[in-house]
C-alpha positions in Angstrom: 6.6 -93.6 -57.0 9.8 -93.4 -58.5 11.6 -92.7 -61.5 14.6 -94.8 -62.3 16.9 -94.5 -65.3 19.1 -97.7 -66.4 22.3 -97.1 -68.3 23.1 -99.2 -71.9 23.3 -103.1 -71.0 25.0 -104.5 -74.1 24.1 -107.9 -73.2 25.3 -107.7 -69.9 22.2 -109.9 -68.3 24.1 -110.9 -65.1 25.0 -107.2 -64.2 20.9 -106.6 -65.5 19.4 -109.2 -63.3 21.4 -107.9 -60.3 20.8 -104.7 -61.0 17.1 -105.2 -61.2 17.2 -107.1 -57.5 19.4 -104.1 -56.0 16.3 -101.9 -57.2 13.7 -104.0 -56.3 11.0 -102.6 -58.5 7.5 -101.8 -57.1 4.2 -101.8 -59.6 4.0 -97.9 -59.3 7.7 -97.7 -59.8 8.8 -95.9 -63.8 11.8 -97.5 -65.2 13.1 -95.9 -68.0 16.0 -97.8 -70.0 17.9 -95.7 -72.1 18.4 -98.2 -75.0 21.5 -100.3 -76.5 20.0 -103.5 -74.5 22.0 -106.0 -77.1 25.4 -106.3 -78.9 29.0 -106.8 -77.4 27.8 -109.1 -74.4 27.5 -112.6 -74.5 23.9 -112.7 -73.4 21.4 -110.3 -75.3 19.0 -113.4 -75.1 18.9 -113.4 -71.6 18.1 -109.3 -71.1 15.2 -109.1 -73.2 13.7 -112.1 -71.4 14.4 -109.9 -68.3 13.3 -106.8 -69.6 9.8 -108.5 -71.1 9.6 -110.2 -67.3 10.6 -106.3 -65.9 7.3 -105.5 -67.4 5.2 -107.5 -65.5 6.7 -105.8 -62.1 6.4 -102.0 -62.5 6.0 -99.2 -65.4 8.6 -100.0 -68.2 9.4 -97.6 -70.8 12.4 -98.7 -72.7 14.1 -96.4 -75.0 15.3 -97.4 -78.8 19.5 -97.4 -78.7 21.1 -97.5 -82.1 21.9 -100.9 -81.8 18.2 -102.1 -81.7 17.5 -100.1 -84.5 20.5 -101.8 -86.1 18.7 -105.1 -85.6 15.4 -104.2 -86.6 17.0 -102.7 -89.9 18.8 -105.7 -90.9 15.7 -107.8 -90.1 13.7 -105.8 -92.5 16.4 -105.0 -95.2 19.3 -108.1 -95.3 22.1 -105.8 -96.8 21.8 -104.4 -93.3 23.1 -107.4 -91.5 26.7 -106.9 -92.7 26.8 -103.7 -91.2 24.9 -104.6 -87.4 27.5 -107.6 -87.4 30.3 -105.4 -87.3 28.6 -103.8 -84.4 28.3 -106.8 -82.0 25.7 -108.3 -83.8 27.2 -111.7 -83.6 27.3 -112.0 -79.9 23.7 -111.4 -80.2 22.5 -113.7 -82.2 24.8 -116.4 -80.9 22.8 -115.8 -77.6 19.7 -116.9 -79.3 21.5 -120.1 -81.0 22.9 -121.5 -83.7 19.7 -121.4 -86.2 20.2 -117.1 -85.7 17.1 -115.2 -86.5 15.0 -118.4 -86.5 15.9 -118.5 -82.9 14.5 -115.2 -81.9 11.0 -115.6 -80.5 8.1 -113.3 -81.8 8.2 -111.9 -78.5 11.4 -110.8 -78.7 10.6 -108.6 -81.7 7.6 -107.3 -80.1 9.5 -105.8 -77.6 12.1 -104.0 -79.8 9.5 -103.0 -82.0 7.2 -101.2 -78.7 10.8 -99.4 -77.9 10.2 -95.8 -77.9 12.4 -92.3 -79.1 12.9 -90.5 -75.8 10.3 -90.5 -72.9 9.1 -87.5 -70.9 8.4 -86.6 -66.8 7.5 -83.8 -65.5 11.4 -82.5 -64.3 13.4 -84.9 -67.2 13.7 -86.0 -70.4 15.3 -89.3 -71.0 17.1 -90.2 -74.5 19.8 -92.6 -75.9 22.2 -90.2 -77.1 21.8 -86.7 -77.3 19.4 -83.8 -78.0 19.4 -80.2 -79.2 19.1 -77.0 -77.1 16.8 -75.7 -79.2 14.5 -78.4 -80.7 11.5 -80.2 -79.1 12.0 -83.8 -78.7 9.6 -84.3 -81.2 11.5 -82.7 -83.8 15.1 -84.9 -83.3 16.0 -86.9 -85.8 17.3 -90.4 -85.5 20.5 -89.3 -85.7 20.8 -87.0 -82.8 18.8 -89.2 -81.0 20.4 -92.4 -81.3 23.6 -91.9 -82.8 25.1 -88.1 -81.9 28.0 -89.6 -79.1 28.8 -86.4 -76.5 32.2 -86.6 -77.4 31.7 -85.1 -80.7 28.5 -82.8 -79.8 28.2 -81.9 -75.8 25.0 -79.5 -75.6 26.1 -76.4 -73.5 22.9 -75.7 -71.9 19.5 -77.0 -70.8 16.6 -78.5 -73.0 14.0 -76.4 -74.2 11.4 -77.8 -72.6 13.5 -76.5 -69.3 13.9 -80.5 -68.3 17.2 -81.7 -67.4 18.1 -85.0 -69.9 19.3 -88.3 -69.1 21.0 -90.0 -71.5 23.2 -93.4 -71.9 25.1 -94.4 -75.5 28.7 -92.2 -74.6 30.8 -94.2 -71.9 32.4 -92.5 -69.5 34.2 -94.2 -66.2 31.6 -92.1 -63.9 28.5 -90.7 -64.3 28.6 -87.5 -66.4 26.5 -85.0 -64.2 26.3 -81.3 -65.7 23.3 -80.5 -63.8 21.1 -80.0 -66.7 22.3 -83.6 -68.6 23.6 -86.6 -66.8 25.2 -89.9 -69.0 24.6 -92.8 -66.8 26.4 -95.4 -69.6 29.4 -96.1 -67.3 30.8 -99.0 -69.7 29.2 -102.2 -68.5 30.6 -104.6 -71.4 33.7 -102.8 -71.1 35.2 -103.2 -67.5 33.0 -100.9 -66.0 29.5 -100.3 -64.5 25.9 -100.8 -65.1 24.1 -97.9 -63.7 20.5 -97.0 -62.2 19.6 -93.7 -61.0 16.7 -92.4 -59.0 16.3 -89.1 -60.9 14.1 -87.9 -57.9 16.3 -88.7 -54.6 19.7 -88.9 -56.7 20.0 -92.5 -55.6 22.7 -94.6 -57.8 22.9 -98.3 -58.0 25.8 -99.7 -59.5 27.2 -103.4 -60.9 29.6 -104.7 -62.5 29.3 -106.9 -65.5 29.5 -110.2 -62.8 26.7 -108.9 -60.9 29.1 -107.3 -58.3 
């Protein structure tokens, strides 16, 4: 069995669908993706149909980024929507088509609503953003947990729980590997890299955001 990490997509589905035949997922395989699956790419449609098919191949636990929380908040409460659309949220439901949240199958919403806070092994703890030293995972709040970038809160030593985090939401150009945290969001949408790693055998996949 192994555990595999994916860094933030952004609508990246090319880079997603080779990433995803790089890996080549087995059924006793854990995937964890570490959130921020829509927004600034041209094709947020397209990765949660791979993601929902993803499924169907291997033990899935996807993570909540801030940006699906951005879009289930502005589903529930309209005066949201201004806000998520300066975020990327335009891309994302021109991916769907031009009727916009009509467009957006109930399956679709199923499977941002089932997206989970952090998720837990036995050596690791995987989040969007960040955590406290000092606090159990239960006890972070959305804010630190989808939201708190590295660059303005690095944590200087290991979680409580003695696990070492991985976490996507603050780009960097490489992976970010401090021995007890590693950033695997290497900027996808942005010029760079999506990014898997195999937290047990230190294994890294890597593509660009044309499937190279």
């Amino acid at each position: 069995m192994r555990t595999i990490a994916i860094g933030d997509i952004h609508g990246c589905s090319i880079a997603l669908a080779s990433l995803v035949q790089l890996i080549d997922p087995r059924p006793d395989d854990v995937i964890v993706t570490l959130g921020d699956y829509i927004d600034r790419g041209i094709d947020s449609k397209g990765v949660i149909d791979l993601l929902i098919d993803l499924q169907n191949r291997c033990r899935l636990f996807p993570i909540l980024g801030n940006h699906e929380e951005m879009i289930l908040d502005a589903r529930r409460i309209r005066s949201k929507l201004i806000e998520w659309m300066e975020f990327g949220g335009i891309t994302t439901l021109d991916s769907y088509g031009d009727r916009g949240w009509e467009d957006v199958p109930e399956s679709h919403w199923k499977f941002l609503a089932s997206c989970r806070s952090f998720f837990e092994s036995d050596t690791h703890i995987f989040l969007h953003a960040n955590y406290k030293p000092d606090l159990p995972l239960k006890n972070l709040d959305a804010e630190t947990l989808r939201w708190l970038s590295l660059s303005d809160y690095l944590p200087d030593r290991i979680h409580c729980s003695g696990k070492v985090a991985v976490v996507g939401h603050t780009p960097h150009p490489d992976i970010l590997n401090l021995g007890y945290l590693v950033c695997i969001d290497t900027g996808c949408c942005d010029g760079g890299w999506l990014t898997a790693l195999d937290v047990g055998s230190g294994e890294v996949w890597q593509v660009d955001e044309k499937g190279f």
